[in-house]
C-alpha positions as CSV (number, residue, x, y, z in Angstrom):
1,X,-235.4,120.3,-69.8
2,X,-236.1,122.7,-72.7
3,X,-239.3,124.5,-72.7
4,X,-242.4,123.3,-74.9
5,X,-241.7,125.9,-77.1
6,X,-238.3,124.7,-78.1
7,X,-239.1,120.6,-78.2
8,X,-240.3,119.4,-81.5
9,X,-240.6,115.5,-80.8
10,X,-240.1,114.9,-84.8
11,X,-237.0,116.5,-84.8
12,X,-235.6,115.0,-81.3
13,X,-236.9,112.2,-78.4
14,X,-236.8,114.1,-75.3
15,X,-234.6,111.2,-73.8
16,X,-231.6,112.9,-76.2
17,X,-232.0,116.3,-74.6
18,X,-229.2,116.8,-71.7
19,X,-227.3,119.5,-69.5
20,X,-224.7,120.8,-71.3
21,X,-222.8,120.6,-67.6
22,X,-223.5,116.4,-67.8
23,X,-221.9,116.3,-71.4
24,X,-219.0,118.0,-70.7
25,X,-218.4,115.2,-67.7
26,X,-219.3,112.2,-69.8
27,X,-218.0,113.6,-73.5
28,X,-216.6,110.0,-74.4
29,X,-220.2,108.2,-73.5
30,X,-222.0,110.8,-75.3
31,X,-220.0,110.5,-78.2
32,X,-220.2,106.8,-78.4
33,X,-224.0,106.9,-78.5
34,X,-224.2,109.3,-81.0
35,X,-222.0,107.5,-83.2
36,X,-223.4,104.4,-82.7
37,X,-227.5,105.5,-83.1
38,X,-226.6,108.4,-85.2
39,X,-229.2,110.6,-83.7
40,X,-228.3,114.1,-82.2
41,X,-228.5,115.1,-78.8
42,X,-229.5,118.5,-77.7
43,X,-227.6,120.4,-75.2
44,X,-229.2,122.6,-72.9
45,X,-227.6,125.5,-70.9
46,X,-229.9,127.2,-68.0
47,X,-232.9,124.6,-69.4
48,X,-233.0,126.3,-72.5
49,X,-231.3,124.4,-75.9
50,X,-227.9,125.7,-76.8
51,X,-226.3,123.4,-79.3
52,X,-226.9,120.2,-80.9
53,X,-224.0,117.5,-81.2
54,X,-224.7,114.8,-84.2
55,X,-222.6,112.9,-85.9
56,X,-220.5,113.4,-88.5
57,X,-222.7,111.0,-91.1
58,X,-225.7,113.2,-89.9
59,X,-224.1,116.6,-90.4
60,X,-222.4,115.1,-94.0
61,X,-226.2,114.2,-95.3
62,X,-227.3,118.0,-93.7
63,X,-224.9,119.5,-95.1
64,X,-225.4,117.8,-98.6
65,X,-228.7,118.4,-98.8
66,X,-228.2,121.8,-97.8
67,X,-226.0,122.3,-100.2
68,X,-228.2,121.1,-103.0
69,X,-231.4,123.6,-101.9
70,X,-229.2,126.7,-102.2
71,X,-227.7,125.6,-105.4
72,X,-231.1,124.9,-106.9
73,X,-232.6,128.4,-105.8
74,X,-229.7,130.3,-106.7
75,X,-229.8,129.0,-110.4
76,X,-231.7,131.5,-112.8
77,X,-235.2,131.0,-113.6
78,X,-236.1,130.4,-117.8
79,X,-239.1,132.0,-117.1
80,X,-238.8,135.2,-119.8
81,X,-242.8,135.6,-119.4
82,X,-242.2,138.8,-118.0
């Protein structure tokens, strides 16, 4: 189980946090449930989170809203009140 520290419970239920070492011998369970709830799991190694594994609608609607943040503060300001 992760520490405190690393738990957020609005980011992740602790009942989607596992041992890396139980994933790797139940990949095609694991995968299953994620695809079908489309929430992420956490991974731990040693207790401590190492990785998350989502789905691939998940990471799409990250990754597109990621990509719309970076373009918005990379465009130039209009501000010329300098």
């Amino acid at each position: 189980m992760a520490d405190s520290d690393d738990y957020d419970p609005e980011l992740i239920r602790i009942e989607d946090i596992y041992p890396a070492s139980e994933f790797a011998r139940k990949t095609r369970e694991f995968t299953e449930v994620v695809v079908q709830t489309g929430r992420p799991i956490v991974l731990t190694s040693a207790g401590r989170p190492a990785m998350v594994v989502m789905s691939m609608e998940a990471f799409k609607l990250i990754a597109t809203s990621t990509k719309s943040r970076t373009r918005s503060t990379l465009r130039p300001s209009n501000d010329h009140s300098r």
